[in-house]
PDB file as gemmi writes it, atoms N, CA and C in Angstrom:
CRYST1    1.000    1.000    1.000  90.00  90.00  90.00 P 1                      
ATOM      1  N   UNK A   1     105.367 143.696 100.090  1.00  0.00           N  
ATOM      2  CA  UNK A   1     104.769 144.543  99.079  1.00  0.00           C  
ATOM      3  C   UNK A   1     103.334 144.890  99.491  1.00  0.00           C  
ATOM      4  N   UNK A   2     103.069 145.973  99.488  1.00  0.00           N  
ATOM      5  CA  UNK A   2     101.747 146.458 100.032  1.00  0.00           C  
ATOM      6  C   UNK A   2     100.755 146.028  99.054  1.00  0.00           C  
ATOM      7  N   UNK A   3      99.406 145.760  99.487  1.00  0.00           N  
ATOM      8  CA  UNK A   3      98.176 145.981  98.157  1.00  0.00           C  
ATOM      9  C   UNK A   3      97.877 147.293  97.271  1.00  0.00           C  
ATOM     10  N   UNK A   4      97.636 146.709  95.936  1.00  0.00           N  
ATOM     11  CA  UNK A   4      97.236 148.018  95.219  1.00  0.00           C  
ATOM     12  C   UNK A   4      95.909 147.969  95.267  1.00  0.00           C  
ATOM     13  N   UNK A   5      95.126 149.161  96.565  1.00  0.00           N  
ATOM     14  CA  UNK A   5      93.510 149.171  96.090  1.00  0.00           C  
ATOM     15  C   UNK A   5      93.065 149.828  95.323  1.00  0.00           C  
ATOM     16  N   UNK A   6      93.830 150.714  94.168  1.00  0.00           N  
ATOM     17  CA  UNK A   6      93.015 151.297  92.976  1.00  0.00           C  
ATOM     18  C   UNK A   6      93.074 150.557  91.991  1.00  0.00           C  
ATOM     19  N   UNK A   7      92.449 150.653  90.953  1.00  0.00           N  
ATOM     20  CA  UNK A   7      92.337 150.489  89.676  1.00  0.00           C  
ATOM     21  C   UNK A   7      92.461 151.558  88.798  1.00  0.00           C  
ATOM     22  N   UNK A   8      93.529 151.239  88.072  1.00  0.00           N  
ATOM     23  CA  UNK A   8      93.827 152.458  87.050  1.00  0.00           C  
ATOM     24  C   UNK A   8      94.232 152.344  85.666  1.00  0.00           C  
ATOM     25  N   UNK A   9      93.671 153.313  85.038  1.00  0.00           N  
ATOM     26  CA  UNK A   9      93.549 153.752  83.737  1.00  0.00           C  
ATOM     27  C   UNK A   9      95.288 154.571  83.374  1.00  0.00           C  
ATOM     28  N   UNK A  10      95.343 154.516  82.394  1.00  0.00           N  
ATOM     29  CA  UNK A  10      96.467 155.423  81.845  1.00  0.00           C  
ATOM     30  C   UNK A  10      96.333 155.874  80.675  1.00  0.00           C  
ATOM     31  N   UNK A  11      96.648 157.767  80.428  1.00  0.00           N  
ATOM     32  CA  UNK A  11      96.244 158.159  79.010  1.00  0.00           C  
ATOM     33  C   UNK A  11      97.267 158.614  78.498  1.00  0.00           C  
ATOM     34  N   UNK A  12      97.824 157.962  77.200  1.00  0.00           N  
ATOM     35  CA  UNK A  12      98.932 158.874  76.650  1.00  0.00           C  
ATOM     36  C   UNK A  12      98.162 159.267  75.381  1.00  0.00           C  
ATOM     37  N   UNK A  13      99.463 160.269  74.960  1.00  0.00           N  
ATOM     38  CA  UNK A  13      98.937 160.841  73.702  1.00  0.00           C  
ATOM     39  C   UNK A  13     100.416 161.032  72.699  1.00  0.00           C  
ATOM     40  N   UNK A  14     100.106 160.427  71.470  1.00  0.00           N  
ATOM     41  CA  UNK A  14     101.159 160.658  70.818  1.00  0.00           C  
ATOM     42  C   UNK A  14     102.168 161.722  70.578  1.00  0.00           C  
ATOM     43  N   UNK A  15     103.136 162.420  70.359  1.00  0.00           N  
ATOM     44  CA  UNK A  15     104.075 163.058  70.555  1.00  0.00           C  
ATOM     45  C   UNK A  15     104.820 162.929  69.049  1.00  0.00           C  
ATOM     46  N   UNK A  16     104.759 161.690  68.512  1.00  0.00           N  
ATOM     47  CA  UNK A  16     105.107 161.713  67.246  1.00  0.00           C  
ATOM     48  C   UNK A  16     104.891 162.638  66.096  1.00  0.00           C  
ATOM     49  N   UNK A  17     106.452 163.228  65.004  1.00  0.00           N  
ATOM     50  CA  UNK A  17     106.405 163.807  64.077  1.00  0.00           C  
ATOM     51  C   UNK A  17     105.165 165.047  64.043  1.00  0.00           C  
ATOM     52  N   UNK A  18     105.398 165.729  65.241  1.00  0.00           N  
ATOM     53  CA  UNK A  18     104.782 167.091  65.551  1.00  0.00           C  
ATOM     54  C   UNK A  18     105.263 167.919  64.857  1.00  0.00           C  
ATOM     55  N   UNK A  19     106.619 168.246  65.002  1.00  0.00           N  
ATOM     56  CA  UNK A  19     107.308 168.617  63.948  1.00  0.00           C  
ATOM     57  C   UNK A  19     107.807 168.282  62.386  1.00  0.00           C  
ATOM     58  N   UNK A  20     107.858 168.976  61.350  1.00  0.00           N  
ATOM     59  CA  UNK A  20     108.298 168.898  60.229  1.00  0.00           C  
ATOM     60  C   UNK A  20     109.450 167.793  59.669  1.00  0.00           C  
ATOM     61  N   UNK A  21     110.379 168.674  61.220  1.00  0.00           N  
ATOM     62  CA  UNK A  21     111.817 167.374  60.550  1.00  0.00           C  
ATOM     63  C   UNK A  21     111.336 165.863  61.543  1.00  0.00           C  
ATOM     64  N   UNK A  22     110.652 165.894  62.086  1.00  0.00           N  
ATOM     65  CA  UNK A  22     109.966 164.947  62.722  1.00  0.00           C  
ATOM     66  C   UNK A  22     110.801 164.765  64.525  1.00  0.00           C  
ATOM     67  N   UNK A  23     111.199 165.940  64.891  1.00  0.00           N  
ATOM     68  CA  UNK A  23     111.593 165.990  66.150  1.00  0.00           C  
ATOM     69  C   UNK A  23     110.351 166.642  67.331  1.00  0.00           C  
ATOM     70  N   UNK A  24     111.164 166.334  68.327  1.00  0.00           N  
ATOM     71  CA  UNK A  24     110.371 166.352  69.550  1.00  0.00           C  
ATOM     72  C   UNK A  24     109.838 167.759  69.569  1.00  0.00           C  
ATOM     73  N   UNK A  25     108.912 168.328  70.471  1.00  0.00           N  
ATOM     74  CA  UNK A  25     108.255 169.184  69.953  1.00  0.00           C  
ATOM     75  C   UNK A  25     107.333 169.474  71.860  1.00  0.00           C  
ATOM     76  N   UNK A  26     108.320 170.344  72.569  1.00  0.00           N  
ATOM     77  CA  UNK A  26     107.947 170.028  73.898  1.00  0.00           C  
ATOM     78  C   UNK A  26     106.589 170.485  73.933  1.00  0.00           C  
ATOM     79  N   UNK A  27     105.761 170.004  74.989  1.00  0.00           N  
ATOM     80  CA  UNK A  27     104.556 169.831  75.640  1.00  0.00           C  
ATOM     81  C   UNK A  27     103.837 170.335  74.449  1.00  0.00           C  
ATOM     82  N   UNK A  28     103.700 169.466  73.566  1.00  0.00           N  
ATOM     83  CA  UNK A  28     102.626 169.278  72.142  1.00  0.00           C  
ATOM     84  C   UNK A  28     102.482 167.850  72.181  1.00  0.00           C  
ATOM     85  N   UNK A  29     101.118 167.902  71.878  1.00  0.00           N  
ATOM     86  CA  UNK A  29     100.822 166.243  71.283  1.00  0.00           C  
ATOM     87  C   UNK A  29      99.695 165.862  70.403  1.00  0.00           C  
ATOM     88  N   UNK A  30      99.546 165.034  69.564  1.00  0.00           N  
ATOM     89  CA  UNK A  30      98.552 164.906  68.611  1.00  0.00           C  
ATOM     90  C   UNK A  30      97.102 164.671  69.928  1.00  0.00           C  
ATOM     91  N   UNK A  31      96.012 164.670  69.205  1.00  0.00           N  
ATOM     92  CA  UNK A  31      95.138 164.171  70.005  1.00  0.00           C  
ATOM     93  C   UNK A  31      94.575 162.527  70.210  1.00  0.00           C  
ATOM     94  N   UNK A  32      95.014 162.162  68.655  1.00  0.00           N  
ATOM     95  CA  UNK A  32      95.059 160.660  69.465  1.00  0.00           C  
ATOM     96  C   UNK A  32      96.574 159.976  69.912  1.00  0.00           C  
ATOM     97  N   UNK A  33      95.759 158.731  71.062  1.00  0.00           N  
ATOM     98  CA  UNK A  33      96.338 158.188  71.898  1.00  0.00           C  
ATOM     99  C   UNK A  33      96.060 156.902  72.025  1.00  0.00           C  
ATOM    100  N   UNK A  34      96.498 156.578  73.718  1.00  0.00           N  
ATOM    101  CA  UNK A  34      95.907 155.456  74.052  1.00  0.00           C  
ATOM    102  C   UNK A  34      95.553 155.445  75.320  1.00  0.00           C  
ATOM    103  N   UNK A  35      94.523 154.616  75.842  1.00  0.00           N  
ATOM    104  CA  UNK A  35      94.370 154.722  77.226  1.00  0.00           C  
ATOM    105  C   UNK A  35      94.835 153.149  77.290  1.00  0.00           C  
ATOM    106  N   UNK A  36      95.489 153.034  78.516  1.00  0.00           N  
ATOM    107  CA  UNK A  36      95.959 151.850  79.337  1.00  0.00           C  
ATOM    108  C   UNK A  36      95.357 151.219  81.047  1.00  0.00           C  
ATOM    109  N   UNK A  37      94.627 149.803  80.759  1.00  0.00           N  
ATOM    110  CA  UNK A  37      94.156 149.451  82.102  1.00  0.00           C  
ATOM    111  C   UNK A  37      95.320 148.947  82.558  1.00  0.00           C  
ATOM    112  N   UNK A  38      95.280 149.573  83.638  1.00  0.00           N  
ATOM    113  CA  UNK A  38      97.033 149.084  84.293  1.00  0.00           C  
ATOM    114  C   UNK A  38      96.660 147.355  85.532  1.00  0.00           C  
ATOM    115  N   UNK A  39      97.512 146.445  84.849  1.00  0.00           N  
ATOM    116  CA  UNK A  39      97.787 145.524  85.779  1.00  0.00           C  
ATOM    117  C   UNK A  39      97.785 145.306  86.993  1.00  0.00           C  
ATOM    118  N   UNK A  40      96.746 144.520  87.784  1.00  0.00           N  
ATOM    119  CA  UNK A  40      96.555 144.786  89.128  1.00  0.00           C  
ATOM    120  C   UNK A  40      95.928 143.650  89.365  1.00  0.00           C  
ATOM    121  N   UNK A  41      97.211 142.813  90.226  1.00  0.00           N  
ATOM    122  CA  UNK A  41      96.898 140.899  90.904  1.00  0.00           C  
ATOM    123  C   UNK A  41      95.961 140.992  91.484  1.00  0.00           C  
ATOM    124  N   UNK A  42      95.805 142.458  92.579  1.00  0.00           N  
ATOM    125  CA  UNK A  42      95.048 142.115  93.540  1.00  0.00           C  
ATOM    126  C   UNK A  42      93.490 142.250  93.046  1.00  0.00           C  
ATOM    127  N   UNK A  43      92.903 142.762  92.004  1.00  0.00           N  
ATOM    128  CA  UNK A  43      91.642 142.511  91.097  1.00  0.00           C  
ATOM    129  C   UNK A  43      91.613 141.852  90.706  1.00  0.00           C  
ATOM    130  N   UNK A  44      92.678 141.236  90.058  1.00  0.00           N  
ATOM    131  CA  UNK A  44      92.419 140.342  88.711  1.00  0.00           C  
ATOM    132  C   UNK A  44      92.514 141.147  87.607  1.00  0.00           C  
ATOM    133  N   UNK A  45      93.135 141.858  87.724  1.00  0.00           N  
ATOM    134  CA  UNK A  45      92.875 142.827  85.958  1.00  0.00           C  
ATOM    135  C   UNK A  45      94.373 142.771  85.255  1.00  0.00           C  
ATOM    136  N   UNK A  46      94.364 141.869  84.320  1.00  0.00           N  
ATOM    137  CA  UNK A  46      95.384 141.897  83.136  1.00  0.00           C  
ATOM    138  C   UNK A  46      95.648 143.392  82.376  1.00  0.00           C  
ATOM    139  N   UNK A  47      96.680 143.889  81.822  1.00  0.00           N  
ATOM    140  CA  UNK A  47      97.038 145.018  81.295  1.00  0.00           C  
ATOM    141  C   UNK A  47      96.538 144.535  80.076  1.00  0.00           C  
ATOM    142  N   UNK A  48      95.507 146.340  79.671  1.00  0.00           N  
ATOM    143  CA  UNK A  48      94.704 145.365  78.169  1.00  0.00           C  
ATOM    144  C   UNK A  48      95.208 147.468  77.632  1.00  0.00           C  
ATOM    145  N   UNK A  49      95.011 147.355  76.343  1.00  0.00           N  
ATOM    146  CA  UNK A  49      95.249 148.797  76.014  1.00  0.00           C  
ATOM    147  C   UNK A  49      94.302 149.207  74.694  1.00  0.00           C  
ATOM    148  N   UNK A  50      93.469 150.058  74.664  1.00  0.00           N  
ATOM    149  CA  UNK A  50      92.502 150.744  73.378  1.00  0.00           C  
ATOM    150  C   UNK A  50      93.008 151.936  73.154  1.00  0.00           C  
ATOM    151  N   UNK A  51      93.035 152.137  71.446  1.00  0.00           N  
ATOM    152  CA  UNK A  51      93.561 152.873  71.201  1.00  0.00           C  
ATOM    153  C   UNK A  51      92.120 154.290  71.368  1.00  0.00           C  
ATOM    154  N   UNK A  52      92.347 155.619  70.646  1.00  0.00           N  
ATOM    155  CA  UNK A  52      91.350 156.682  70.719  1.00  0.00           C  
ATOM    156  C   UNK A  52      91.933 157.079  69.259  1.00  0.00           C  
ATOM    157  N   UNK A  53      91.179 158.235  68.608  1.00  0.00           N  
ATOM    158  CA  UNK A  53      91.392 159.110  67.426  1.00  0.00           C  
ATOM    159  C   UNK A  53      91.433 159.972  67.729  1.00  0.00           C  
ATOM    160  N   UNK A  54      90.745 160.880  68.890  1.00  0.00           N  
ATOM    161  CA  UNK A  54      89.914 162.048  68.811  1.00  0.00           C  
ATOM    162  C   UNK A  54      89.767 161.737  70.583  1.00  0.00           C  
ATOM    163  N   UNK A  55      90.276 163.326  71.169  1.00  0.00           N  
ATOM    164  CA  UNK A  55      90.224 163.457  73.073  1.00  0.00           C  
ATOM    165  C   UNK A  55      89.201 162.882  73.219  1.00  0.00           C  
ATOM    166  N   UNK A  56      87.834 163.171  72.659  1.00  0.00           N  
ATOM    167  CA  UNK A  56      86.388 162.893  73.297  1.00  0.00           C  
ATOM    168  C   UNK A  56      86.219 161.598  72.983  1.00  0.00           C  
ATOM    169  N   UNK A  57      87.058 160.463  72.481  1.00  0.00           N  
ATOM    170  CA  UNK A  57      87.081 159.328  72.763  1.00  0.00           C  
ATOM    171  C   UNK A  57      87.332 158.750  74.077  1.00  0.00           C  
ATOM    172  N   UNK A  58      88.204 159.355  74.802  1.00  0.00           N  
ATOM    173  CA  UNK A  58      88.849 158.702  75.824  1.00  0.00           C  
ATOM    174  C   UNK A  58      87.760 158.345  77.288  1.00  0.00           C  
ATOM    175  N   UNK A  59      86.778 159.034  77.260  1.00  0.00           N  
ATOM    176  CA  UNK A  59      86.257 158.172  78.082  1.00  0.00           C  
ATOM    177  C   UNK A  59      85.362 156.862  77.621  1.00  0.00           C  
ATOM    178  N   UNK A  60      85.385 157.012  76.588  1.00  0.00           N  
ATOM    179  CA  UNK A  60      84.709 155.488  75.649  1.00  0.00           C  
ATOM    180  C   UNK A  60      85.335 154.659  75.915  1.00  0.00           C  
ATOM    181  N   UNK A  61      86.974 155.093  75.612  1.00  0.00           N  
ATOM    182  CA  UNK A  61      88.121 154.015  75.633  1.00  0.00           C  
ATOM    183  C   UNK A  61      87.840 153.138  77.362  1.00  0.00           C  
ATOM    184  N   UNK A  62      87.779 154.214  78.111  1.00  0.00           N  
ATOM    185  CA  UNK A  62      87.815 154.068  79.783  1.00  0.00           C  
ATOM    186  C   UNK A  62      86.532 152.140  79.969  1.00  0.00           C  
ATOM    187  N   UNK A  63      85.845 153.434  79.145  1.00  0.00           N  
ATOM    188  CA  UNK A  63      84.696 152.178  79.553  1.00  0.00           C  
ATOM    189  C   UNK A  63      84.325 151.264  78.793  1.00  0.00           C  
ATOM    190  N   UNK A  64      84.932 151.239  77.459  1.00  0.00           N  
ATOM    191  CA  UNK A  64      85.118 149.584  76.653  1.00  0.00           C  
ATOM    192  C   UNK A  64      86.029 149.075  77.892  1.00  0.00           C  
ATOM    193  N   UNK A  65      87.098 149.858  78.302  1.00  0.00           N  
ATOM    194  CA  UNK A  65      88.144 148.603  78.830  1.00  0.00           C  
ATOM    195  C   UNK A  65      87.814 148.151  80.051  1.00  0.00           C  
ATOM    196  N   UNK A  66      86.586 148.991  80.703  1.00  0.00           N  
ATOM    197  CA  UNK A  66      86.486 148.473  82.036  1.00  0.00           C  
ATOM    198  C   UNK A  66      85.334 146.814  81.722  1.00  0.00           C  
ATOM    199  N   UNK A  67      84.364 147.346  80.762  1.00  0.00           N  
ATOM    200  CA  UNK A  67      83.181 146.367  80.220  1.00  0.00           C  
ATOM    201  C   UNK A  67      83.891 144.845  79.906  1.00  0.00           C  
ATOM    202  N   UNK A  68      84.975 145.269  78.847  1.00  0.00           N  
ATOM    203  CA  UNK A  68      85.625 144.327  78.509  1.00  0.00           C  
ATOM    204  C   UNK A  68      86.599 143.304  79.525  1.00  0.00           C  
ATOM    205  N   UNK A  69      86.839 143.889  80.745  1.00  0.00           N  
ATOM    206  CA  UNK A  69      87.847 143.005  81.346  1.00  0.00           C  
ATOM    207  C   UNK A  69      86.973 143.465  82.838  1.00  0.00           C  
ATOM    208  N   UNK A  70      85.985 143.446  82.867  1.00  0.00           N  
ATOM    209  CA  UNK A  70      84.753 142.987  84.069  1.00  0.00           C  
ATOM    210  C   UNK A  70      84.769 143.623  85.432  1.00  0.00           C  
ATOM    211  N   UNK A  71      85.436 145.384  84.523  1.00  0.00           N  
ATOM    212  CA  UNK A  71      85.624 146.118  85.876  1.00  0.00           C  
ATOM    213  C   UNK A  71      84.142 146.785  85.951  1.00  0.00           C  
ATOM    214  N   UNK A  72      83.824 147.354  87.295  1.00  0.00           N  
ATOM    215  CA  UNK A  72      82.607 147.645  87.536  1.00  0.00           C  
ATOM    216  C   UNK A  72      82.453 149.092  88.377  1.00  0.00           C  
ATOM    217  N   UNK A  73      82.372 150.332  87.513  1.00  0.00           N  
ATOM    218  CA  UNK A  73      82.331 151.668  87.940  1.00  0.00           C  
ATOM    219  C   UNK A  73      80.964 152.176  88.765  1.00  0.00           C  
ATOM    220  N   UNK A  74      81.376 152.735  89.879  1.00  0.00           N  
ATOM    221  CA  UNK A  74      79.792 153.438  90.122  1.00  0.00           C  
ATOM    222  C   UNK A  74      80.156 154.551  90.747  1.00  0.00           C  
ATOM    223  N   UNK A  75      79.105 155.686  90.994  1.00  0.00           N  
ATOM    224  CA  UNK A  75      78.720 157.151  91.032  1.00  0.00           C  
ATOM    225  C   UNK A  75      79.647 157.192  92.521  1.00  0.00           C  
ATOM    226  N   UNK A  76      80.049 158.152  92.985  1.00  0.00           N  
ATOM    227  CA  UNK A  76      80.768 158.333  94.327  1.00  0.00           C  
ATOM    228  C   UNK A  76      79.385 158.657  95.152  1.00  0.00           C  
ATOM    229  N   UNK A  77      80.673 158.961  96.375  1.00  0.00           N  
ATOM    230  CA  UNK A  77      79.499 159.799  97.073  1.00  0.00           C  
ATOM    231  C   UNK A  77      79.399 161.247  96.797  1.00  0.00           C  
ATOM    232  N   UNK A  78      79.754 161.848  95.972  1.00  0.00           N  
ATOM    233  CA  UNK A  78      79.445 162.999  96.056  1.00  0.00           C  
ATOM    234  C   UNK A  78      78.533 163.217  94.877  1.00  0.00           C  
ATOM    235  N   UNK A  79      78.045 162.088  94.266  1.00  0.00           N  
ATOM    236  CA  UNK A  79      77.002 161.964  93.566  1.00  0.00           C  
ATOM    237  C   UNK A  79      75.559 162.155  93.569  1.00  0.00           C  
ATOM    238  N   UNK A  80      74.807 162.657  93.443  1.00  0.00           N  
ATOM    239  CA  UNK A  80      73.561 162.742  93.701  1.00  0.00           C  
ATOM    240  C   UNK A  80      72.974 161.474  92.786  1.00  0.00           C  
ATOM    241  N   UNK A  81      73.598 160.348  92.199  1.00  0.00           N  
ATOM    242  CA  UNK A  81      73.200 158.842  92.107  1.00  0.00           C  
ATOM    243  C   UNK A  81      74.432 158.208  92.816  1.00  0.00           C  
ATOM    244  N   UNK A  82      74.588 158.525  94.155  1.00  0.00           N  
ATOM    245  CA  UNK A  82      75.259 157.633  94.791  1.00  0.00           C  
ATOM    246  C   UNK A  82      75.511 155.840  94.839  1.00  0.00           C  
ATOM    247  N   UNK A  83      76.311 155.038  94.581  1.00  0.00           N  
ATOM    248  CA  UNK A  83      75.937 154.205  94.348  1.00  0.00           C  
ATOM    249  C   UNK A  83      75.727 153.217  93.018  1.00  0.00           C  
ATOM    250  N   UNK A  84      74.833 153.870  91.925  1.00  0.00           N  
ATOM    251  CA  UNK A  84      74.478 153.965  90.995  1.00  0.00           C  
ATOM    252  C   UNK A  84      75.588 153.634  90.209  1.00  0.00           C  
ATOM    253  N   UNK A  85      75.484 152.321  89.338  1.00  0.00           N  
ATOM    254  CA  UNK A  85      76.465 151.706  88.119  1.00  0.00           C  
ATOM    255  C   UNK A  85      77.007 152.197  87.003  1.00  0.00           C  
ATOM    256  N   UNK A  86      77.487 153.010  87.241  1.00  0.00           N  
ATOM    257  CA  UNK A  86      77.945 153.216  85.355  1.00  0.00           C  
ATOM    258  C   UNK A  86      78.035 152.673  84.350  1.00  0.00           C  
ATOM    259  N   UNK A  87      79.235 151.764  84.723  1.00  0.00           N  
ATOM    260  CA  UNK A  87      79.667 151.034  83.472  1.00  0.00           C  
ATOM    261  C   UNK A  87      79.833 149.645  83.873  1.00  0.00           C  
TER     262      UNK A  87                                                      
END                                                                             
C-alpha cells in the first residue's frame, strides 16, 4: 500500500428534501453541509467532521478542524508570504 502524502478535507452539501415531495432534485443542494478531515495513519489524523450553515462557513469549518486535530497550514510558494502559517 503506497503512502498517503496529502491531507484532506471533504465538502458535502446536503441534497435533502429540495424538493416538495421530498425527492432527489439533480445537481441542487442546500447550502449547508459538512466538511470532513479525512483519515490519514501516515499523519496521525483521525476522521473528525464539522458541520457549516451557510457556504462562507466552510473555510472556518477547514480551519477549526485543522486547529483542532493539530494540522498545520502554510502559504505555498506561489505566495507572496511564502512559508508563512495560517492556521
Amino acid at each position: 500500500m503506497a503512502l498517503e502524502n496529502t491531507i484532506k478535507f471533504r465538502v458535502y452539501f446536503f441534497t435533502d428534501n429540495m424538493a416538495e415531495d421530498g425527492s432527489l432534485v439533480p445537481k441542487k443542494a442546500w447550502e449547508q453541509g459538512k466538511v470532513v478531515l479525512v483519515k490519514n495513519v501516515e499523519h496521525g489524523i483521525p476522521e473528525r467532521t464539522k458541520m457549516f450553515h451557510h457556504y462562507e462557513e466552510i473555510k472556518d469549518a477547514i480551519e477549526a478542524l485543522a486547529k483542532e486535530n493539530g494540522v498545520e497550514i502554510y502559504r505555498g510558494k506561489f505566495s507572496k508570504d511564502k512559508g508563512k502559517r495560517l492556521v
